[in-house]
C-alpha positions in Angstrom: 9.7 -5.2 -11.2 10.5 -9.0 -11.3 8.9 -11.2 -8.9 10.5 -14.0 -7.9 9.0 -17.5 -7.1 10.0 -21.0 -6.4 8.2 -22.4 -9.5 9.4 -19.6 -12.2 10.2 -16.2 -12.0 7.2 -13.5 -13.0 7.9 -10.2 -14.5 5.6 -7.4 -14.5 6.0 -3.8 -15.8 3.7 -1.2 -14.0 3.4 2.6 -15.0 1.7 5.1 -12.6 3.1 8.2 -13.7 0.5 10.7 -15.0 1.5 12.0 -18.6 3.3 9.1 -19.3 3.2 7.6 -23.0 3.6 3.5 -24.1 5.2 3.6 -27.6 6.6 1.5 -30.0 10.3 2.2 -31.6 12.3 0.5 -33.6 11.2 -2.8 -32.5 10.9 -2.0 -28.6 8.2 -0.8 -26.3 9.1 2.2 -24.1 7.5 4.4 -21.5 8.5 8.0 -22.4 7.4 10.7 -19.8 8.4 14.3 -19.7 10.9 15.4 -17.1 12.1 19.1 -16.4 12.4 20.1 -20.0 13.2 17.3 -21.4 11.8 13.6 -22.1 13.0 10.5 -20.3 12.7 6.8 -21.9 12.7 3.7 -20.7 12.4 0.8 -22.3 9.9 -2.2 -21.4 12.2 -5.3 -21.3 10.7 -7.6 -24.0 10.5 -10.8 -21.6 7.8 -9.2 -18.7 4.4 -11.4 -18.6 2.5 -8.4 -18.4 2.7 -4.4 -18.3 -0.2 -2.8 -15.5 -1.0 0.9 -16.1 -2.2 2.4 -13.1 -3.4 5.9 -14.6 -6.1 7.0 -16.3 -3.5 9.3 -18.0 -1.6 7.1 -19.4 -1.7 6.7 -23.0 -1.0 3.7 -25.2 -0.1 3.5 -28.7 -1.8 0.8 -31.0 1.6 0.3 -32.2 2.6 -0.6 -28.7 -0.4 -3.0 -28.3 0.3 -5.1 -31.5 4.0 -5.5 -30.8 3.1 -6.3 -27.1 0.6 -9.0 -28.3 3.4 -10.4 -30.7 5.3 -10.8 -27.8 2.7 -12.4 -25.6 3.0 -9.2 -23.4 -0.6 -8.6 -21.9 -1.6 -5.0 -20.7 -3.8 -4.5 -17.9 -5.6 -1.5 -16.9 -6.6 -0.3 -13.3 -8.9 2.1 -12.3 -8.4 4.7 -9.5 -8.9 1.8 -6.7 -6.3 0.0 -8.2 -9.0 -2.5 -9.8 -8.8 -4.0 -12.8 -11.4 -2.8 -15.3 -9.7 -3.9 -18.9 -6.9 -6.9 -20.0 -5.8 -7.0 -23.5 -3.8 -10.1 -24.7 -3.1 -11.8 -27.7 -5.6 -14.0 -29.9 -3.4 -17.1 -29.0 -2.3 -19.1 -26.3 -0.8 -16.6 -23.8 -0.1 -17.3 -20.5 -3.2 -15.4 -19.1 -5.5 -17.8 -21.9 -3.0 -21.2 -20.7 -3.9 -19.9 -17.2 -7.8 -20.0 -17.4 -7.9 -23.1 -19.8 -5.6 -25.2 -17.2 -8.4 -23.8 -14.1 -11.1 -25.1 -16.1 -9.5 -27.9 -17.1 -7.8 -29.0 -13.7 -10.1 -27.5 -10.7 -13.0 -30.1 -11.3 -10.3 -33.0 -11.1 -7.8 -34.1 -8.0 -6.2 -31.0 -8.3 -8.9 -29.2 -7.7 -9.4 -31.4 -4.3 -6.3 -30.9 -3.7 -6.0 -27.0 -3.9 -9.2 -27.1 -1.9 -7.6 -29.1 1.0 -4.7 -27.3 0.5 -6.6 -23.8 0.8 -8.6 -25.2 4.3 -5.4 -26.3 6.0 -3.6 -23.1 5.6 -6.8 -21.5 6.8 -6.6 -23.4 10.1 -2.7 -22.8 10.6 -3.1 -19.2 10.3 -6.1 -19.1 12.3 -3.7 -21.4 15.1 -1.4 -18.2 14.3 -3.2 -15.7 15.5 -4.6 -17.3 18.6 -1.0 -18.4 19.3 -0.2 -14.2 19.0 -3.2 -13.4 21.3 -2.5 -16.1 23.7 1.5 -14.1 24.0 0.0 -10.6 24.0 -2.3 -11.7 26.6 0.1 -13.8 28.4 -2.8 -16.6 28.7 -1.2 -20.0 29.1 -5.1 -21.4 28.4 -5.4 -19.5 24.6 -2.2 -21.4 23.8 -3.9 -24.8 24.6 -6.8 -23.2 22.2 -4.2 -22.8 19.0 -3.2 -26.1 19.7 -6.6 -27.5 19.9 -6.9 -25.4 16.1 -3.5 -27.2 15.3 -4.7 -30.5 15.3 -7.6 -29.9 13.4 -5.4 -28.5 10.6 -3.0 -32.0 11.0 -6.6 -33.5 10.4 -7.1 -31.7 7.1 -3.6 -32.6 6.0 -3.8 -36.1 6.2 -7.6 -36.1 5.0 -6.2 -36.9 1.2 -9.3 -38.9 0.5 -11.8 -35.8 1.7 -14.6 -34.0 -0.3 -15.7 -30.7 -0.2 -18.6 -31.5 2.7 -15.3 -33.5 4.5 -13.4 -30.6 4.7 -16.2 -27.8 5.6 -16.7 -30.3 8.3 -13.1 -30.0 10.0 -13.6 -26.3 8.8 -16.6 -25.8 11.4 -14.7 -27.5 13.8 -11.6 -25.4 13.7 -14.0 -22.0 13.5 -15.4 -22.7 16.5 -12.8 -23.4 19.2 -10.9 -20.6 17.1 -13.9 -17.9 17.6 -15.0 -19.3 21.3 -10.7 -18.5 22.2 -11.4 -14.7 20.3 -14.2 -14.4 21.9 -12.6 -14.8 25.4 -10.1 -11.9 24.5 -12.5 -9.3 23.5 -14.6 -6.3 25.6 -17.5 -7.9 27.1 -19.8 -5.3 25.7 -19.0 -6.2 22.6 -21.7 -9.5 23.5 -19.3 -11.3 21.1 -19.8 -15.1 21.3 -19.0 -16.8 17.8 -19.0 -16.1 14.4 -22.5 -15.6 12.5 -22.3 -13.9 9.3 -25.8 -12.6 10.0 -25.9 -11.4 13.4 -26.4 -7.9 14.4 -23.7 -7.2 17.0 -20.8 -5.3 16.2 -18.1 -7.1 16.4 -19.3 -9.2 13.5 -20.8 -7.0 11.8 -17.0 -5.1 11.4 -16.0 -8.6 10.8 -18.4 -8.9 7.5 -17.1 -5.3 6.5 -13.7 -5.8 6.9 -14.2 -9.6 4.9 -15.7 -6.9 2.0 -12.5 -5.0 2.0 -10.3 -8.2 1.8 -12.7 -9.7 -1.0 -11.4 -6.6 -3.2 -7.9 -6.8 -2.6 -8.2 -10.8 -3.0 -9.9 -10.5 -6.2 -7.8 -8.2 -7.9 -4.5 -10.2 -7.5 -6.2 -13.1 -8.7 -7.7 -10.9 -11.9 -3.9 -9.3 -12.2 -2.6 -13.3 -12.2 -4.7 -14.0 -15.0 -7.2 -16.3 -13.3 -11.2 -16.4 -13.1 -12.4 -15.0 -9.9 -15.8 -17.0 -10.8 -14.3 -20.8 -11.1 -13.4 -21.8 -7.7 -12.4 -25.2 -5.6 -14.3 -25.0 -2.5 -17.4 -22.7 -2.7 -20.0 -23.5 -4.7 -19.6 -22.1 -8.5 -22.8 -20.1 -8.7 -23.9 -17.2 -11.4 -22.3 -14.0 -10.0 -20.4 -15.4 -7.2 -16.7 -15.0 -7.4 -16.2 -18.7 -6.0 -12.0 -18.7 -6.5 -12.0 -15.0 -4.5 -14.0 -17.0 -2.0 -11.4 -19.2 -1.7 -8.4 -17.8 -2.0 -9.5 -15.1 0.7 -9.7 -17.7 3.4 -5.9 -18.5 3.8 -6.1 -14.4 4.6 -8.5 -13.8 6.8 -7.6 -14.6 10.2 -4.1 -12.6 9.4 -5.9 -10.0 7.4 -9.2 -9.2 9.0 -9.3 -11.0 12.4 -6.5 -9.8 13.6 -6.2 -5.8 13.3 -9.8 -5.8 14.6 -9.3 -8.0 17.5 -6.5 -6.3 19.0 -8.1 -3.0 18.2 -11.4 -3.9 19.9 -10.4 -1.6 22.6 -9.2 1.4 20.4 -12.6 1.0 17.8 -15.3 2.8 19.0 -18.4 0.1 17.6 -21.9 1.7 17.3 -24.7 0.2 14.8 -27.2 2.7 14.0 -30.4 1.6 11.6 -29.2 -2.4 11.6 -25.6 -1.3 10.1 -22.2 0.2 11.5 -22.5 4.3 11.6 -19.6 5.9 9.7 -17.1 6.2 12.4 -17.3 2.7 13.3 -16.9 1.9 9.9 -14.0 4.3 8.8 -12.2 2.5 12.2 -12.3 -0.7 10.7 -11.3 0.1 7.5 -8.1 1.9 9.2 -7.3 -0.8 11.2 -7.9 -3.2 8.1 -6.0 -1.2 5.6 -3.3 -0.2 7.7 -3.0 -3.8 8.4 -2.3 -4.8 5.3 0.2 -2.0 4.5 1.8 -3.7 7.4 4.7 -5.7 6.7 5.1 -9.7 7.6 7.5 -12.5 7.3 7.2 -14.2 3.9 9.5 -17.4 4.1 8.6 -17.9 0.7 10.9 -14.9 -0.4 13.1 -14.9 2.8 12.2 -11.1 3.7 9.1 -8.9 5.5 7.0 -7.7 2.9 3.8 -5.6 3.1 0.4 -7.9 3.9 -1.0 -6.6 0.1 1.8 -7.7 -1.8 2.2 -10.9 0.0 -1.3 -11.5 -1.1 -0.4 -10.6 -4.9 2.7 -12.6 -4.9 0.5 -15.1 -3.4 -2.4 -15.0 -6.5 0.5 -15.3 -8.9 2.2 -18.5 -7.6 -1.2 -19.9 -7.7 -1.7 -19.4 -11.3 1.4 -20.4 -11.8 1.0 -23.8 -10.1 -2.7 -24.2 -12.0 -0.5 -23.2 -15.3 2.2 -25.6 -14.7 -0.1 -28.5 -13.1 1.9 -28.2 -9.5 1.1 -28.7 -6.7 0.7 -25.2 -4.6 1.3 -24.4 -1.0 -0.2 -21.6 0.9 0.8 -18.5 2.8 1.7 -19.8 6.3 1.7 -16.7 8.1 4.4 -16.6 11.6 3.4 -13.9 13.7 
């Protein structure tokens, strides 16, 4: 299943199919699985970037693991969420060890300014996005001055080449609050919404932190899948156990991802918090309206076509390590809604 990419093109193998088998024969790598009464084979073209096994019943010869090394062929293996739990590639420069050698080389010089800026601005356009879709659903000529308001902020970022990281998460708190004050005016009043606080205890942001959770997972395993260290980021702070480049990447996603399924569901969602936290109903509604959300397809001018939200966001991790691999400069998902 090639993907294809302005930069290069990226080829990855995946196997789901219970039963199956990864072999070696005479010099290739095939999947053989059992069909009817008979066997089917196909053979793993000797160019992919990486094969992803998807089942726990899968099984993989070490014959097939050597000559897939000696190729430069890593094999990655999810578990039942679709997480990935185990890589193996070669004991050489592969592209998965180039990947994470250019991130630490590269992120702590101007490119990794420069990916941060980049990161913020697309933020901010997307978050413009989606108050520009509210302000049409609601047919509220004043919502529209709001994404505009967001829209400058973002041509602020953009021309802000000189801008550290305490530049940019000033702009960022500038664009988050007109952007929440212009959600705020679209949802129920009961809800008692009235900005974003990762800590409060109403509702609304309280499905907002779980539905960030659920985002975080799907974020972080593209970016694992791409090669790249969830833990060495741009814009957060690098701490011990904080997964600073899922931080990161997840912010060009979340007004699109999160914000927006639960916004114009905030009708549908029934929201109760019982003992300080969402009950379970509350919470299985958010993670329906997340999940379906990103099952949902969406305009990806990068490719020309509508894809699905989830794949956008994998295509997404593996331009990036493609840009940190090749030393180019990368441009974020712009969503159009």
């Amino acid at each position: 299943m090639p993907i294809h990419r302005g930069v290069q093109k990226v080829k990855v193998f995946f196997i789901a199919s219970p039963g199956s088998r990864v072999v070696a024969r005479k010099g290739g790598i095939y999947v053989v699985r059992k069909i009817g009464e008979g066997l089917e084979r196909v053979s793993i073209p000797p160019d992919v970037d990486a094969v992803i096994i998807a089942s726990s019943r899968v099984g993989v010869s070490s014959k097939a693991i050597s000559l897939a090394a000696s190729r430069g062929i890593d094999i990655v293996f999810l578990d039942h969420t679709g997480f990935p739990v185990a890589r193996v590639y070669p004991p050489y420069i592969s592209k998965t060890i180039a990947t994470r050698v250019a991130q630490y080389t590269l992120f702590p010089r101007d490119f990794g300014k420069k990916l941060a800026r980049e990161l913020i601005y697309t933020k901010i356009v997307n978050q413009a996005e989606v108050v520009r879709y509210l302000a049409k659903n609601y047919r509220d000529a004043s919502l529209r001055e709001e994404a505009y308001r967001v829209d400058s902020i973002a041509i602020e970022v953009k021309s802000s080449a000189n801008a550290d990281v305490d530049a940019l998460r000033n702009l960022e708190a500038r664009a988050a609050k007109v952007y929440w004050q212009a959600v705020a005016r679209t949802l129920p009043k009961e809800l008692s919404f009235t900005g974003r606080d990762h800590d409060a205890k109403d509702p609304f942001n309280m499905a907002l932190n779980y539905g960030y959770a659920i985002l975080y997972s799907t974020c972080e395993k593209a970016l694992l899948l791409a090669g790249l260290d969830p833990y060495l980021g741009v814009f957060h702070t690098p701490k011990s156990g904080k997964p600073s480049l899922t931080l990161d990447f997840v912010e060009m996603f979340r007004a699109v991802a999160v914000d927006k399924p639960l916004i114009i569901n905030a009708k549908r969602i029934r929201f109760e918090v019982s003992e300080n936290r969402l009950d379970y109903e509350t919470r299985r509604g958010v993670a329906k309206a997340v999940l379906e959300n990103l099952s949902s397809s969406y305009l990806y001018t990068k490719a020309s076509k509508r894809l699905e939200l989830s794949e956008i966001i994998k295509r997404e991790a593996w331009e990036l390590a493609i840009c940190i691999r090749e030393a180019k400069e990368y441009r974020g998902f712009r969503a159009s809604l």
